[in-house]
C-alpha positions as CSV (number, residue, x, y, z in Angstrom):
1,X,229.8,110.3,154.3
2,X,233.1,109.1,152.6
3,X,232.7,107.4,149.7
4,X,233.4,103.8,149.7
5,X,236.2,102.4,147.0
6,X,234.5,98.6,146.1
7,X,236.2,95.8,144.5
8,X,234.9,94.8,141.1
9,X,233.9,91.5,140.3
10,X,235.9,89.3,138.0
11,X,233.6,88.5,135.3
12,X,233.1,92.5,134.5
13,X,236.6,93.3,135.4
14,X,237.4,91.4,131.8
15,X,234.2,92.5,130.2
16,X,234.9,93.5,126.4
17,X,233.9,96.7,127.3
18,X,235.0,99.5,129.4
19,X,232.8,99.9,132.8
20,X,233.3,103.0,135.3
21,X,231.3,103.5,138.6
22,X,231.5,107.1,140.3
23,X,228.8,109.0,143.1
24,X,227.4,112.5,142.3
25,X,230.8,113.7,143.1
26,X,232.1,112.9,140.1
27,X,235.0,110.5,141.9
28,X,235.2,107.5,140.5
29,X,234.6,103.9,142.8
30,X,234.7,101.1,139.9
31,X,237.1,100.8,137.1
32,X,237.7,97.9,135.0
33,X,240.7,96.5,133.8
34,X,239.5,96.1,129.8
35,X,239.2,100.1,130.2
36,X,242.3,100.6,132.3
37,X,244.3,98.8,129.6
38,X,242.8,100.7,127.0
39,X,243.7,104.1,128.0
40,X,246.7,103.1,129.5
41,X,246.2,104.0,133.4
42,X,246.9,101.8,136.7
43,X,243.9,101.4,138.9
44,X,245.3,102.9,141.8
45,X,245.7,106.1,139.2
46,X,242.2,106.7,138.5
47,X,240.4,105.4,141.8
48,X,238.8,108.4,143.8
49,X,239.9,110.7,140.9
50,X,237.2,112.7,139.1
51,X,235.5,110.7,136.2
52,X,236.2,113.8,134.1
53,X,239.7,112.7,133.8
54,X,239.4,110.3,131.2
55,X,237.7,112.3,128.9
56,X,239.1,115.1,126.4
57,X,238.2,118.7,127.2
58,X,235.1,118.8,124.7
59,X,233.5,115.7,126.4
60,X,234.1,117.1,129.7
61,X,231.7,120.0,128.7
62,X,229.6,117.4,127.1
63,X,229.3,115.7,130.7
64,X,228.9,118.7,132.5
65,X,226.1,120.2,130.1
66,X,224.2,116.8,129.3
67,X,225.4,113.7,130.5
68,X,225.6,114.5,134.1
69,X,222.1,116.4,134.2
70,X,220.0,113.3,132.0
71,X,221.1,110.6,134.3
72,X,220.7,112.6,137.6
73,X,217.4,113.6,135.8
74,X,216.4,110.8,134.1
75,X,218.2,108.3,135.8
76,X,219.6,107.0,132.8
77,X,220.8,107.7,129.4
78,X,221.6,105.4,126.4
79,X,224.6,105.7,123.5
80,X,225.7,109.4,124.3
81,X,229.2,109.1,122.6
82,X,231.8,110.6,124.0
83,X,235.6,111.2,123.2
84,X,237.7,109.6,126.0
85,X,241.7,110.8,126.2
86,X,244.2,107.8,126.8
87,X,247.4,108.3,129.4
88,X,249.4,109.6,126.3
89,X,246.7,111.7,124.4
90,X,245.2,109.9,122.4
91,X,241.5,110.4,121.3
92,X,238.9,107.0,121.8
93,X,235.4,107.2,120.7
94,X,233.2,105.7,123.0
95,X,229.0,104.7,123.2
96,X,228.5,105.2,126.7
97,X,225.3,104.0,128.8
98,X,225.1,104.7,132.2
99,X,222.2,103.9,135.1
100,X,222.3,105.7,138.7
101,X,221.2,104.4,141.8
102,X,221.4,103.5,145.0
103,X,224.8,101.7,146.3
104,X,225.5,101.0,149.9
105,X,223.3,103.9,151.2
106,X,224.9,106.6,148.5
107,X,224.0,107.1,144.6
108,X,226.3,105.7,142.1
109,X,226.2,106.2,138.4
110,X,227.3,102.9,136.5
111,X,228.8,103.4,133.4
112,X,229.0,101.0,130.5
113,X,231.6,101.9,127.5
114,X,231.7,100.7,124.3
115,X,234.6,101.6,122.2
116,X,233.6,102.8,118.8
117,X,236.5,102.0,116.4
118,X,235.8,103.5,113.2
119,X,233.2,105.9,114.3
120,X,235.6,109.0,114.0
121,X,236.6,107.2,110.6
122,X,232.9,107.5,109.5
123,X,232.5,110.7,110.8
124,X,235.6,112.1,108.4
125,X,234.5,110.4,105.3
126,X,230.5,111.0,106.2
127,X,231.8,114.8,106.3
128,X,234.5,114.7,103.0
129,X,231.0,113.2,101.2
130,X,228.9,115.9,102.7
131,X,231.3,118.6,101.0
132,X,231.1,116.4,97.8
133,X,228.0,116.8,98.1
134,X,227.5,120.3,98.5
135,X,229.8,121.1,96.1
136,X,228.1,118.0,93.2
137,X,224.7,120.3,93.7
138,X,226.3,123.7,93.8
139,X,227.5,122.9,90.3
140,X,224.5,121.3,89.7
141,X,222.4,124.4,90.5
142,X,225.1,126.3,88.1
143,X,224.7,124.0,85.5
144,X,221.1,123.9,85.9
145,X,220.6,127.5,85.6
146,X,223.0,127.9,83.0
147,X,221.2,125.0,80.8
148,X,217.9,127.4,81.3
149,X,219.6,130.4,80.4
150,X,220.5,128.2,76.9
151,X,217.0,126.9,76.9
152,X,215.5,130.5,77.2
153,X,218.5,131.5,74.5
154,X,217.5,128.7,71.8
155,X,213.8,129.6,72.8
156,X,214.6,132.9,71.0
157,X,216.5,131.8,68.5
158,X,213.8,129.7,67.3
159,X,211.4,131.9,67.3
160,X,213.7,134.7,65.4
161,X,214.7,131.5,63.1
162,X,210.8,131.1,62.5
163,X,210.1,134.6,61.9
164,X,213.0,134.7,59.1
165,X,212.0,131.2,57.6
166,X,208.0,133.2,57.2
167,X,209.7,136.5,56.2
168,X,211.3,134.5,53.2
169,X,208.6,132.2,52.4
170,X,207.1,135.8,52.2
171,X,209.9,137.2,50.1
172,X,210.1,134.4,47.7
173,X,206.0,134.7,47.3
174,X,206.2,137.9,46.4
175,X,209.2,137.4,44.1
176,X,207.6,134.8,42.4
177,X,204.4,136.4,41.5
178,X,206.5,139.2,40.5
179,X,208.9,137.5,37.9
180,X,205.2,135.2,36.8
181,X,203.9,137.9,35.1
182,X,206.6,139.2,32.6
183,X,207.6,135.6,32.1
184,X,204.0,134.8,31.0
185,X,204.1,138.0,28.9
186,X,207.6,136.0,27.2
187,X,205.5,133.7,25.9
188,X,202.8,135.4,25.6
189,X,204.5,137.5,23.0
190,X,206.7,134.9,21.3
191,X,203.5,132.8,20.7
192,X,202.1,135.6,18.6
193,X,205.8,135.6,16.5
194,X,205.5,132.3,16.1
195,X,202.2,132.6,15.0
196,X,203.2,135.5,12.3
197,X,200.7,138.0,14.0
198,X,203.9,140.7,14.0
199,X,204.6,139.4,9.8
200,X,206.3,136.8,8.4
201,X,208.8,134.6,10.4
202,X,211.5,132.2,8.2
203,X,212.6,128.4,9.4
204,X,215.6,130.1,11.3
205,X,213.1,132.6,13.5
206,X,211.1,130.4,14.1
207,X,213.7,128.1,15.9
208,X,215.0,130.7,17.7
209,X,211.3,131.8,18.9
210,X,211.0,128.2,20.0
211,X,214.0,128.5,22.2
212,X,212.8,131.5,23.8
213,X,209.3,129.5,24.6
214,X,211.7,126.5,26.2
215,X,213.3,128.4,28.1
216,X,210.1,130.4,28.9
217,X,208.7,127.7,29.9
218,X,211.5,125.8,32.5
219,X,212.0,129.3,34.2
220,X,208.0,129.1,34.5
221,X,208.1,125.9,35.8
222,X,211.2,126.7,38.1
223,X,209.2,129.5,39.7
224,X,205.8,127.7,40.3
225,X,208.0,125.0,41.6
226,X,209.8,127.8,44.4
227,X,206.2,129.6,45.2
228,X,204.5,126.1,46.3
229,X,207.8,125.6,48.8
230,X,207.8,129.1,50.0
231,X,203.9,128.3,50.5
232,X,204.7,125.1,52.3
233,X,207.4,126.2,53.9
234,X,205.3,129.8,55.5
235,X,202.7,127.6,56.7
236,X,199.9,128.7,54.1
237,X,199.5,125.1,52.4
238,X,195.8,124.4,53.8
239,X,194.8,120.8,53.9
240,X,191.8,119.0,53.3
241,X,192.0,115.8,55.3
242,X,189.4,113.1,54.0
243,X,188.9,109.3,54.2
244,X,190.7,108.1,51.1
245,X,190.4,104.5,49.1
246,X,193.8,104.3,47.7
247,X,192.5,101.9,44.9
248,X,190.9,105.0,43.3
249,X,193.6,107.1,43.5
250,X,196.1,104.4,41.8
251,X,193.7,103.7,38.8
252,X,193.7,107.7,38.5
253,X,197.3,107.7,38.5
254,X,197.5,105.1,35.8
255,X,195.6,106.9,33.6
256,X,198.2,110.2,34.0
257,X,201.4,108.6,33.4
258,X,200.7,105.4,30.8
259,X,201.4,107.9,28.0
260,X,205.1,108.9,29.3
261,X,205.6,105.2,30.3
262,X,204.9,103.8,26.8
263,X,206.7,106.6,25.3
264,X,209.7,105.6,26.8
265,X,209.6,102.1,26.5
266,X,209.2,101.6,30.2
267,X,207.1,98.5,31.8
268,X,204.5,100.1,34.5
269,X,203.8,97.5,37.2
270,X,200.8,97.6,40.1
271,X,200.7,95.6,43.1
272,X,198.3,95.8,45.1
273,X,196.8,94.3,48.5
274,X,193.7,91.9,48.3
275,X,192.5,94.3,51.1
276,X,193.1,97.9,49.9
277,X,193.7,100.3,52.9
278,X,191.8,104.1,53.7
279,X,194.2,106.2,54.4
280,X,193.4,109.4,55.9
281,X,194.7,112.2,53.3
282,X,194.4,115.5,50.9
283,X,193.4,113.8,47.8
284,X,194.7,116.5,45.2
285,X,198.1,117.1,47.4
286,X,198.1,113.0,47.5
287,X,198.2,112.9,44.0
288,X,200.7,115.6,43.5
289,X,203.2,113.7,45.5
290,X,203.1,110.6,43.6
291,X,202.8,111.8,40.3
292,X,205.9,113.9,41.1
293,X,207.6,110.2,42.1
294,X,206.1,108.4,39.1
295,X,208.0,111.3,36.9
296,X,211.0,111.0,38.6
297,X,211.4,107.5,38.2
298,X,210.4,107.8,34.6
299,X,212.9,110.6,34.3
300,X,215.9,108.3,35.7
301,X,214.8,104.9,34.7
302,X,216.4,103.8,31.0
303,X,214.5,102.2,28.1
304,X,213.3,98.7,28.7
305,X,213.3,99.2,32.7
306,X,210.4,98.9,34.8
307,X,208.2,101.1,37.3
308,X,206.5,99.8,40.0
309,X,203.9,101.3,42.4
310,X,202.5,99.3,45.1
311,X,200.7,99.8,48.1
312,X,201.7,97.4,51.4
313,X,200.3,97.3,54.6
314,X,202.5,96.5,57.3
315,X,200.7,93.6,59.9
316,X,203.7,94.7,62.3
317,X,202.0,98.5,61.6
318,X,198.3,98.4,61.1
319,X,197.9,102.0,61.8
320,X,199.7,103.2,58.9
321,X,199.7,102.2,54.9
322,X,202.8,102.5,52.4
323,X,202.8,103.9,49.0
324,X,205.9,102.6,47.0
325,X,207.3,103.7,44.1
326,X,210.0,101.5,42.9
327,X,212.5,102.0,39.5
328,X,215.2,100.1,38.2
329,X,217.1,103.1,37.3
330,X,220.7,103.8,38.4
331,X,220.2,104.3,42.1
332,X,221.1,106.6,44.4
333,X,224.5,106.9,46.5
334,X,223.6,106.0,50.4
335,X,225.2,109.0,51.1
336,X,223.0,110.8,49.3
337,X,220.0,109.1,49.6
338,X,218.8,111.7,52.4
339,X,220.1,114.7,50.5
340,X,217.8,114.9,47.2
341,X,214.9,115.7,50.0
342,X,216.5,118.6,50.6
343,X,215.7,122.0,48.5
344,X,217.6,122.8,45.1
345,X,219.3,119.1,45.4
346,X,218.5,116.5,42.2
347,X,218.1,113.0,41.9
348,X,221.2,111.1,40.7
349,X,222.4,114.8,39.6
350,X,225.6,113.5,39.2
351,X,224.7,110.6,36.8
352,X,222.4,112.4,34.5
353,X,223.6,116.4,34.2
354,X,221.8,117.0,31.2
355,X,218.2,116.2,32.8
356,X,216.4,119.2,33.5
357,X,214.3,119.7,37.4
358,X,214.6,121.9,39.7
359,X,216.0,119.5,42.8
360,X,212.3,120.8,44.4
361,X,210.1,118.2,43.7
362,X,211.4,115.9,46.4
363,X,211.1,118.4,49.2
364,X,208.2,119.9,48.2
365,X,206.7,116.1,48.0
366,X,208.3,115.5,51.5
367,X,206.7,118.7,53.2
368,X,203.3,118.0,51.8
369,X,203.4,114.4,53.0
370,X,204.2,114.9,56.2
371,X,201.7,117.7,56.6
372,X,199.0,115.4,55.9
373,X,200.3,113.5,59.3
374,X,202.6,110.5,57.4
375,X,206.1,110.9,55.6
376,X,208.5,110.2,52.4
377,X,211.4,108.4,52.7
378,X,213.9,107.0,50.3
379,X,216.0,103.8,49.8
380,X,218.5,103.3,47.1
381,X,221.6,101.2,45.7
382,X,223.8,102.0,42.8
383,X,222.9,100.1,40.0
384,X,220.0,98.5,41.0
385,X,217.3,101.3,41.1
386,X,215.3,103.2,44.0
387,X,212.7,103.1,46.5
388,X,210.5,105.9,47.2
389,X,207.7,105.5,50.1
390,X,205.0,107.2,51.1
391,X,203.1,106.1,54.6
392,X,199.9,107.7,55.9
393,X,197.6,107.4,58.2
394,X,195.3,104.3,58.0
395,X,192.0,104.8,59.0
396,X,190.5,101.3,58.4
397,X,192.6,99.7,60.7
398,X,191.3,96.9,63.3
C-alpha cells in the first residue's frame, strides 16, 4: 500500500522543537517547519525521502542498530540522542523521542526532537576534565608511592639514627667509667701530698697540689655530668613514678640551698598555693632538676638579687602543676632562650665566661623532666632575670 504523504497541523508545524513522522520504511510522511529551518532543507526535499537522511553517518548506524529495533520492539523509546547533519554539514545534537503506531491503516513512527545546544559542549569539557582527571591521580598515585618510598626511607633512617644515638650513649658510658677511675686516683694521690703522707710539702706545693685537686675535681664533675646524659639519652634512666606532695619537696629544697643563698647575699622567696598540688613524679630525679635550677639561678643572679620558687596551678589546666624558678639575674637573649637546653650550651655564656658548668645541666634537667611525663621550659629578658618552669602531671585534680 503506498504510503500516504499528510499535512501537518499548524500548531506543531511551529512547535519549538523539531517533529518527523516516517512508516517502517524509513520514508518520511511529517516534517515540521521549526526542524526544516534548522537543518536548512525545503519540505518538498525531505518528504518521502529516507529518515536516515538527516542524520550523520554514526547516527545512522545508531538508528539502524538501536533506535529502529526499540521502537518497533518496544514501541517507544525516550531521549536517545542523536547527531543530526544540517543541508551544509553541519553536526546538531538532538534528544529524540519517538512513539509508533497505527496511522490510517499503516504504522508510523512519530518523532519528537529536541535540540541539545551545548550538549556536544559538555561532552568536550566533561572529556578535557576526565583526562585532568586521569592524569591529577596518575601523579597522585606517583606521588603517593614516592611519599612511601620516603616514608619507608626515613623509617630506616630513624631507626639507624637510633641505633647510633644508643651506640654512643654506649660509647660515652664506657668512656666515662674509664676516665672515672684514674681521675679518682688524681685525687686520690694528691690528697695524700697534701696531707704529707709522701714528706714534707712547703706553702708553694701545697698550692700547686690544690690546683691539681680543682681541676680534679671539675673534670670529675664534667664526666658524671656526660655519663647521666649518655644514660638518659640510651634509655637506661629508670623511673620510679609516685604520688608526690610538692609542699615536702619544697621545704626539702629549702634546706639544700639556704647556705649558698645567704652566702651570696641573695633573697630566697617561696610562694606557694593555699591548695598545694600532687603531682605524679620520681622524687630523687624531681629534686635533681630543681636543685640544678636553684644553682643556676644562684650562679647568674648578682649580690642583693632575689630567687624565687613557686608552685602555680593553672585553673585553665587542672591536669598539670608548674614548678617556677624565677631570678633577677641578667636574662637570657630570646634567641637563645631555647638553646642552653641543648647539650654542651651555658646559661648566659656570653655574659659570664669565667663561670664554670658544663652547659649539661639544662638538658640533662630537660630529659629527666619529660621522662617523668611533664616538661622544662624557659622564658627570659635581658636585664630583667629568667624563668625556668617545670609542669607535671597532677594527680589531685577534680
Amino acid at each position: 500500500m503506498p504510503r500516504v504523504v499528510c499535512d501537518i497541523p499548524e500548531l506543531l508545524d511551529r512547535a519549538p522543537c523539531g517533529f518527523v513522522s516516517f512508516g517502517d520504511d524509513a520514508s518520511i510522511t511529517l516534517v515540521n517547519t521549526t526542524l526544516l529551518d534548522r537543518l536548512g532543507y525545503g519540505r518538498d526535499e525531505l518528504l518521502g525521502k529516507h529518515v536516515e537522511m538527516l542524520f550523520t553517518r554514526a547516527a545512522q548506524i545508531f538508528y539502524q542498530t538501536h533506535l529502529f529495533p526499540l521502537v518497533k520492539l518496544h514501541g517507544r523509546v525516550d531521549e536517545l540522542f542523536l547527531l543530526a547533519q544540517t543541508k551544509g554539514g553541519e553536526e546538531l545534537g538532538y534528544l529524540c523521542s519517538a512513539v509508533r503506531y497505527e496511522r490510517d491503516g499503516l504504522p508510523a513512527i512519530d518523532c519528537v526532537l529536541f535540540e541539545v545546544r551545548e550538549r556536544r559542549r559538555f561532552e568536550d569539557a566533561l572529556l578535557a576534565a576526565k583526562r585532568v582527571a586521569e592524569q591529577a591521580n596518575a601523579q597522585l598515585e606517583a606521588q603517593a608511592l614516592e611519599l612511601e618510598m620516603q616514608q619507608q626511607l626515613l623509617q630506616e633512617q630513624t631507626a639507624e639514627l637510633e641505633r647510633a644515638n644508643r651506640a654512643k650513649g654506649e660509647f660515652m658510658a664506657t668512656m666515662s667509667h674509664e676516665l672515672r677511675t684514674p681521675l679518682n686516683a688524681i685525687g686520690g694521690y694528691a690528697q695524700l701530698l697534701e696531707g704529707g703522707v709522701y714528706g714534707p710539702v712547703n706553702p708553694e706545693q701545697v698550692q700547686a697540689i690544690g690546683r691539681i685537686m680543682r681541676g680534679q675535681r671539675r673534670l670529675l664533675g664534667l664526666i658524671n655530668a656526660v655519663l647521666n646524659l649518655a644514660r638518659v639519652e640510651s634509655g637506661r634512666i629508670e623511673f620510679t613514678l609516685v604520688d608526690l606532695p610538692l609542699g615536702e619537696i619544697v621545704g626539702e629544697l629549702a634546706v639544700m640551698i639556704e647556705p649558698q643563698m645567704a652566702a651570696k647575699g641573695l633573697v630566697y622567696r617561696v610562694e606557694l598555693p593555699e591548695d598545694m598540688p600532687i603531682v605524679r613524679a620520681d622524687r630523687e630525679k624531681l629534686v635533681q632538676v630543681l636543685l640544678n635550677l636553684l644553682s643556676n639561678a644562684i650562679k647568674f643572679t648578682e649580690s642583693g638579687g632575689g630567687i624565687t620558687l613557686r608552685v602555680v596551678v593553672d585553673p585553665s589546666r587542672a591536669d598539670t602543676a608548674r614548678i617556677e624558678v624565677a631570678d633577677t639575674g641578667r636574662g637570657i637573649p630570646v634567641d637563645r632562650v631555647e638553646a642552653v637546653f641543648e647539650p654542651f650550651v651555658q646559661v648566659r655564656s656570653a655574659q659570664s665566661r669565667g663561670g664554670e658548668g658544663t652547659g649539661l645541666g639544662l638538658a640533662i634537667s630537660r630529659k629527666l623532666a619529660r621522662g617523668m611525663g611533664g616538661d622544662l621550659t624557659a622564658t627570659s629578658e635581658l636585664g630583667k632575670g629568667s624563668t625556668f618552669i617545670v609542669t607535671l602531671p597532677r594527680i589531685d585534680a577534680a
